[in-house]
PLY file of the C-alpha trace (Angstrom):
ply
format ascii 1.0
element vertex 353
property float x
property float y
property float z
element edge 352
property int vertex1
property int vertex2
end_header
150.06 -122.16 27.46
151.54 -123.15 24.37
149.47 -126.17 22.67
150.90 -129.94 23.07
151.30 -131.54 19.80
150.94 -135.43 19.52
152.19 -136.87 16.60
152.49 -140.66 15.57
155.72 -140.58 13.40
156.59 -143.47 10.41
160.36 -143.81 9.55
161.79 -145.49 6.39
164.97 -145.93 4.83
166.91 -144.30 1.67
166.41 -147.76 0.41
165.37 -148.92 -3.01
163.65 -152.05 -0.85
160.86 -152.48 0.60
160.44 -153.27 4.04
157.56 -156.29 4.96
155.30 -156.18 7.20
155.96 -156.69 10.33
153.10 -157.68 12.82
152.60 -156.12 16.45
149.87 -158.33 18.01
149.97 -156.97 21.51
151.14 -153.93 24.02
154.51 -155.46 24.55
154.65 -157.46 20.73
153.43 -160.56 23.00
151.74 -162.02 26.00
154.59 -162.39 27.84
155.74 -158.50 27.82
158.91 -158.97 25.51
159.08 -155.52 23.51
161.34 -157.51 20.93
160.84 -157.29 17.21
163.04 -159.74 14.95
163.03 -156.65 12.61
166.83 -156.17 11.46
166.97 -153.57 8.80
167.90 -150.65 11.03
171.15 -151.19 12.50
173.62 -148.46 14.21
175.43 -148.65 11.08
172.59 -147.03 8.73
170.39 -145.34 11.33
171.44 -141.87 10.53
169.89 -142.24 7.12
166.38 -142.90 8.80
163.76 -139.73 7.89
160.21 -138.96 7.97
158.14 -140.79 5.77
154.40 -139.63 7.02
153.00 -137.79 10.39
149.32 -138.38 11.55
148.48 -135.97 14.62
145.11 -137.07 17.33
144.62 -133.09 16.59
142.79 -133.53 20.00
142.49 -130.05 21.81
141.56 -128.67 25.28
137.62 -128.72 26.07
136.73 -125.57 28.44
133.10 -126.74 28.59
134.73 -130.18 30.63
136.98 -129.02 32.21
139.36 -131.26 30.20
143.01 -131.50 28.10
144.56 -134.14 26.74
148.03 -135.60 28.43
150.97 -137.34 27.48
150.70 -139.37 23.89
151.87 -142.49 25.64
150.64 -145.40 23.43
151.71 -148.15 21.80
150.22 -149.25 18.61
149.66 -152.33 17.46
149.81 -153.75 13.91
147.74 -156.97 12.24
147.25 -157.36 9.16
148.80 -154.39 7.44
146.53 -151.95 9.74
147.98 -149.75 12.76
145.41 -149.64 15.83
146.05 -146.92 18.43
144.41 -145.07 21.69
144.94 -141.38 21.87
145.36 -139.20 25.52
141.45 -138.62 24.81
140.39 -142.64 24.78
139.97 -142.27 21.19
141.01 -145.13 19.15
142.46 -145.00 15.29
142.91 -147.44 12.44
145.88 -146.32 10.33
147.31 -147.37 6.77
150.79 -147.98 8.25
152.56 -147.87 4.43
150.36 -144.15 4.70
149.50 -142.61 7.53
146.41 -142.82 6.06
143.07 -142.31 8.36
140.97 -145.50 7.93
138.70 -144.82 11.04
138.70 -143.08 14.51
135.86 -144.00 17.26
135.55 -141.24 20.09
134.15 -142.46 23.56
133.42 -139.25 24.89
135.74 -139.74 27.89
136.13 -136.25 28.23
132.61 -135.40 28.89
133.11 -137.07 32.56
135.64 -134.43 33.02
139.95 -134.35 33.68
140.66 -137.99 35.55
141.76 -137.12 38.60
144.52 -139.51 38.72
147.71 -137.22 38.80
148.99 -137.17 34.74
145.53 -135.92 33.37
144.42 -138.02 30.17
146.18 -140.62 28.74
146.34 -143.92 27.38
148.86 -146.46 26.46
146.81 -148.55 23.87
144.20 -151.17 22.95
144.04 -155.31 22.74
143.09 -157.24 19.94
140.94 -160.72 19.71
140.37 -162.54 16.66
136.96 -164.79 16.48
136.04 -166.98 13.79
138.00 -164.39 11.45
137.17 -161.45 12.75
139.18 -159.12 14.25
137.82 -157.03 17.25
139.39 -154.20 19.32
139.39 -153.74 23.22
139.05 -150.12 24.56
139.55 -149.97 28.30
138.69 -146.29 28.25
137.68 -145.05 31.90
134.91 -146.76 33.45
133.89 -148.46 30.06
135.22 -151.46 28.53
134.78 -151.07 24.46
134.68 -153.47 21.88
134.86 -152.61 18.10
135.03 -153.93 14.79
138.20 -153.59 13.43
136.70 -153.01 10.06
135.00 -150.04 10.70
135.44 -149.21 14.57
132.02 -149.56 14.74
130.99 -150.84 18.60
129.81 -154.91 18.12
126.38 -154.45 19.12
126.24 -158.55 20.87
128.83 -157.13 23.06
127.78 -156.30 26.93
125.05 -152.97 25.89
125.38 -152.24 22.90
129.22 -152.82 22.39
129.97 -151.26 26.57
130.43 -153.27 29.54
129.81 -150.51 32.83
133.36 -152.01 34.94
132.29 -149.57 37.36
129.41 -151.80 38.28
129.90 -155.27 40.15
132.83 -154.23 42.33
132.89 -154.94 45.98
131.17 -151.72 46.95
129.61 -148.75 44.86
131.97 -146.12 43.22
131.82 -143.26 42.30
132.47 -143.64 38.03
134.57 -140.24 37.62
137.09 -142.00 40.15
137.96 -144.58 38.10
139.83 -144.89 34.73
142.14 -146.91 32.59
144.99 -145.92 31.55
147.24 -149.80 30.42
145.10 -151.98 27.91
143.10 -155.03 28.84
145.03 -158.40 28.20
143.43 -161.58 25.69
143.61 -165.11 26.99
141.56 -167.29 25.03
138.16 -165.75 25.06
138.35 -164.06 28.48
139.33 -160.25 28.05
141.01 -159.27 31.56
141.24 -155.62 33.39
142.38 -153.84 36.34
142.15 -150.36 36.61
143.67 -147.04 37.97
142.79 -144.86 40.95
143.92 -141.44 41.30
146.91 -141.97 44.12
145.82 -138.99 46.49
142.18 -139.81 46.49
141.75 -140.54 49.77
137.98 -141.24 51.25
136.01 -144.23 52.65
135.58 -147.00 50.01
137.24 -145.26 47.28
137.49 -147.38 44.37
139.13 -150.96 44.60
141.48 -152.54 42.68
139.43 -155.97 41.39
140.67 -157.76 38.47
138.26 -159.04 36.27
137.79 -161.39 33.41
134.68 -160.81 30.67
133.55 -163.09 28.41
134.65 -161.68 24.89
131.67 -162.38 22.86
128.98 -161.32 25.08
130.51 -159.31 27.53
129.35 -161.40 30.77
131.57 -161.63 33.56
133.51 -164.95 33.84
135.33 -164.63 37.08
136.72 -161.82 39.52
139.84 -161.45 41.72
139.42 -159.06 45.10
142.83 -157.74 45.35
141.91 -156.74 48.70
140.42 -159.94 50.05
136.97 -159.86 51.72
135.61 -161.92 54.38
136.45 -165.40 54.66
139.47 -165.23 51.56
143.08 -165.19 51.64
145.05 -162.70 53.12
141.49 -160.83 54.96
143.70 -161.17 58.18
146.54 -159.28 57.02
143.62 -155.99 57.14
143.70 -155.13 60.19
140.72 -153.01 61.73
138.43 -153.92 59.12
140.39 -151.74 56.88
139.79 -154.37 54.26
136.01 -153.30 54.35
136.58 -149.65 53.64
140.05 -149.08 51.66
140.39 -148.82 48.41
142.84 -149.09 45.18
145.13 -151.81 45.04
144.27 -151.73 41.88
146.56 -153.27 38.69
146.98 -150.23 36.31
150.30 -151.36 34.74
150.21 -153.74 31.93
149.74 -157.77 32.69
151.20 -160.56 31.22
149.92 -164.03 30.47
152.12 -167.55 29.96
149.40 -168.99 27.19
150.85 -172.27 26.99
149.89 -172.76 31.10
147.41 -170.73 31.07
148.82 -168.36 34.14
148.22 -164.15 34.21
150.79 -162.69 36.39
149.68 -158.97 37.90
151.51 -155.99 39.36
149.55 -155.30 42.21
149.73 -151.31 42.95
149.42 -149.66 46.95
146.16 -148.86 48.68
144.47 -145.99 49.96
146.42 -143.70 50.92
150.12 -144.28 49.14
151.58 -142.05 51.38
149.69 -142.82 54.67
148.73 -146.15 56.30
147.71 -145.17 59.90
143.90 -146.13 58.89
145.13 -149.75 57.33
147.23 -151.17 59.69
148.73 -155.03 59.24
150.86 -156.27 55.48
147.93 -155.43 52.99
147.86 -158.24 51.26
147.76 -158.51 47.83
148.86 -154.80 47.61
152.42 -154.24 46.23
152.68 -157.81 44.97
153.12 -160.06 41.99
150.27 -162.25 42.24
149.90 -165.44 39.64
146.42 -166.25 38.67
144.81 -169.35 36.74
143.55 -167.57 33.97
140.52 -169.79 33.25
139.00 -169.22 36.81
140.68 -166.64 38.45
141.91 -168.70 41.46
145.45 -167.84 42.95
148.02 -170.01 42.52
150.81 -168.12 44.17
151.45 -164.16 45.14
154.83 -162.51 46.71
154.70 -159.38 48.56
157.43 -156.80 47.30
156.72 -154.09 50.73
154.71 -155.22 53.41
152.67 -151.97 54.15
153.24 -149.89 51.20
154.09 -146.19 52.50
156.10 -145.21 49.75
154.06 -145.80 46.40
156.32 -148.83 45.13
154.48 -150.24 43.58
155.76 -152.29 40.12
155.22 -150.36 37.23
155.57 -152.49 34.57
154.14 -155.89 33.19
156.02 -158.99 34.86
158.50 -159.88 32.03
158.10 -164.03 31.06
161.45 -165.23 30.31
163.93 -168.56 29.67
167.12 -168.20 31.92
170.27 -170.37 32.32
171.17 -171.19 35.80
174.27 -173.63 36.47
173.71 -174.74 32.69
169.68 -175.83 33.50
167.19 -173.70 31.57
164.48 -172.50 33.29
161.48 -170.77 32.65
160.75 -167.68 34.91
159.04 -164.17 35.35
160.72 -161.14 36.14
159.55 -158.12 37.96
161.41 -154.85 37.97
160.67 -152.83 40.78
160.69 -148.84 41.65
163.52 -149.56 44.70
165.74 -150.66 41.77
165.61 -154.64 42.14
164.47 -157.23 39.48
162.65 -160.14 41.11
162.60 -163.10 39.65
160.63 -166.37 40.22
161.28 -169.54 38.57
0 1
1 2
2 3
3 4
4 5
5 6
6 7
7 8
8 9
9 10
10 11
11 12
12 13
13 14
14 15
15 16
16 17
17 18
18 19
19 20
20 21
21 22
22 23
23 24
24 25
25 26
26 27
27 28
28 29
29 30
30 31
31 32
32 33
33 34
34 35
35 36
36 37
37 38
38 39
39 40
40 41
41 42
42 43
43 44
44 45
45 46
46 47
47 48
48 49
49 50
50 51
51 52
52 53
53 54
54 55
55 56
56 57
57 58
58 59
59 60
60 61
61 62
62 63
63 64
64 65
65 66
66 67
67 68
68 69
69 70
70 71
71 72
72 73
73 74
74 75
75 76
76 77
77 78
78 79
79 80
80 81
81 82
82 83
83 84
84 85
85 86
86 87
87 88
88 89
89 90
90 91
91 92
92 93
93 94
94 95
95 96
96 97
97 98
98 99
99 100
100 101
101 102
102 103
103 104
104 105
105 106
106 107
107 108
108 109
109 110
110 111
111 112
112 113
113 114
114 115
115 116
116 117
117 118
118 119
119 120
120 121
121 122
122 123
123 124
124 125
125 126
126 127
127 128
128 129
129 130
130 131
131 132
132 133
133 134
134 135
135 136
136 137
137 138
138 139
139 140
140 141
141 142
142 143
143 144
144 145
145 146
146 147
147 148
148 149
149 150
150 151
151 152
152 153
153 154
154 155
155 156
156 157
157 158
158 159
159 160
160 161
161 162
162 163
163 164
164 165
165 166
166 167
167 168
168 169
169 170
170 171
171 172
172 173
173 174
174 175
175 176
176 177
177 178
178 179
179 180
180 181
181 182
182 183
183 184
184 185
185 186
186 187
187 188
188 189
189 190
190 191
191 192
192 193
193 194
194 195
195 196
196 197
197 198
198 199
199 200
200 201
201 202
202 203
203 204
204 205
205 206
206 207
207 208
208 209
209 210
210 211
211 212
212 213
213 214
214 215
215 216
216 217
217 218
218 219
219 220
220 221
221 222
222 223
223 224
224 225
225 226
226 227
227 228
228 229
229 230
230 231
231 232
232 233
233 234
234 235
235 236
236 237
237 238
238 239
239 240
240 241
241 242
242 243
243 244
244 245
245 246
246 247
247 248
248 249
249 250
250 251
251 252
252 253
253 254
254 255
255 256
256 257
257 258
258 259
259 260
260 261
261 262
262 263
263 264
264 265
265 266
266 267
267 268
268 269
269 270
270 271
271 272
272 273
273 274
274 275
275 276
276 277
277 278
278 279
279 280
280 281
281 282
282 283
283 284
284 285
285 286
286 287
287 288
288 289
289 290
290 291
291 292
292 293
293 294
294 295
295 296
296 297
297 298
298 299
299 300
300 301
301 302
302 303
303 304
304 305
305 306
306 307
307 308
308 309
309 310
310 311
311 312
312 313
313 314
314 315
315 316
316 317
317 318
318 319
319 320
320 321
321 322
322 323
323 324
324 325
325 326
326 327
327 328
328 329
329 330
330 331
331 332
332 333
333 334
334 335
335 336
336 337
337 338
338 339
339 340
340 341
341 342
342 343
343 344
344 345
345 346
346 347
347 348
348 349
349 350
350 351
351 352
């Protein structure tokens, strides 16, 4: 099998100027999922003079001895400061002279020494958060089971940070798990202090208490959990009675691996809630599943629900939303009002004022 090759590409101009730089705080550019840059030097009128300026490859390779090979290059990079951060398929994360191409750092988790993820695409990973404190910069690594901070300096992990820089997420969830059955693929999302993850389950696992979907919020300097969100509600909580059977005590996922977004000024994080155990089969969870294939709106502070809407009631199809919930400002009879939007896999954007 011919060898995948990953490459990070930089593009300039045949320009005599020089372009500024342009800052990339976050997945989507912001909180609030956007993708837009206010960059306007390439237009469709000087595009075809674009060329290759430098290439930086992960050079990351297939491991016999684990069982392992690296997937899809599917990140996003970010860029503060005049340095590029970036994930690779293999968890690893990179610091990058963006004028260069230039290798400033590269920290290595190991992922691949708990073997291929058995979640359908193999290994990959969209990219890493960033949190400034007191001036200094620090990098999130969701990578599998682990949640990662680093020093953005070095890449070195911050020592004050959960064990020795690691937080175990696959500890503290409503039942026990078994660690090589749950990964990260989407990066963690920033509010304030709080550094919030979901994860991602492999959609055809399919056993008794196979791991669950909760959202969780850590504190960011130490690494202790701040507050927790059971996407399949347990005894006594909202939405328990739409588990019917007890399935609620048993099934698993509903877990948030696409990106989440987070209105700062309200202090509101907005998830896409994926389907349960299994996608394709329901005969063993019978009733609406709450909060499974949902947008569900969170206080960010605390974790409490504010509001949730169900996109299928019994998910048998695997539709569940994909993408972060898109924060907007939208005209309606000459009113603005502020709203989210969620596309959807049956071809419908949602939105919610």
């Amino acid at each position: 099998m011919a060898r995948m090759r990953l490459s990070v590409l930089a593009i300039l101009l045949f320009a005599a100027s020089t372009l500024s730089a342009q800052q990339w705080p976050h997945y989507a550019g912001d909180q609030a999922a956007n993708h837009y840059s206010p960059l306007d030097q390439i237009t469709p009128a000087n595009v075809q003079r674009l060329a290759i300026a430098w290439e930086w490859k992960p050079n990351e390779k297939i491991l016999p001895q684990f069982g392992t090979r690296p997937g899809a290059f599917q990140n996003t990079t970010l860029v503060i400061d005049g340095v590029m951060y970036l994930s690779t398929p293999y968890n690893q994360v990179a610091a990058l002279d963006p004028a260069t191409g230039r290798e400033l750092w590269r920290y290595d988790p190991k992922a691949y020494e708990d073997g291929q993820p058995p979640n359908g695409q193999g290994f990959a990973h969209r990219g890493v958060a960033a949190w400034k404190d007191r001036g200094q910069l620090r990098i999130f690594l969701n990578s599998r089971y682990k949640l990662i901070q680093l020093d953005a300096k070095t890449g070195v992990p911050v020592s004050a940070f959960g064990t020795n820089g690691i937080v175990d997420l696959s500890e503290g969830l409503v039942w026990a798990i078994n660690k090589k059955h749950y990964t990260n693929t989407s990066p963690p999302i920033v509010y304030k202090d709080l550094i919030i993850v979901g994860n991602g389950v492999g959609d055809r696992l399919t056993y008794k208490n196979d791991p669950p979907g909760d959202v969780r919020a850590f504190h960011a300097r130490t690494g202790k959990l701040a507050w927790k969100f059971n996407t399949i509600p347990q005894r006594g909580e909202f939405g328990n009675n739409t588990w019917d059977g007890g399935s609620w005590q048993f099934t698993g996922h509903t877990n948030v691996w696409a990106p989440m977004s987070v209105d700062e000024a309200r202090g509101l994080l907005y998830l896409p809630v994926s389907t349960p155990s299994n996608d394709y089969y329901g005969g063993r969870r019978p009733g609406a599943n709450l909060f499974a294939e949902s947008i569900v709106c969170l206080d960010a502070n605390t974790g409490q629900r504010k509001w949730h809407f169900q996109i299928v009631h019994h998910g048998l199809w695997d539709y569940d939303p994909a993408s972060a919930p898109n924060l907007v400002t939208i005209t309606v009879d000459g009113k603005r009002i502020d709203a989210v939007v969620q596309l959807t896999k049956q071809g419908w954007a949602l939105v919610f004022p």
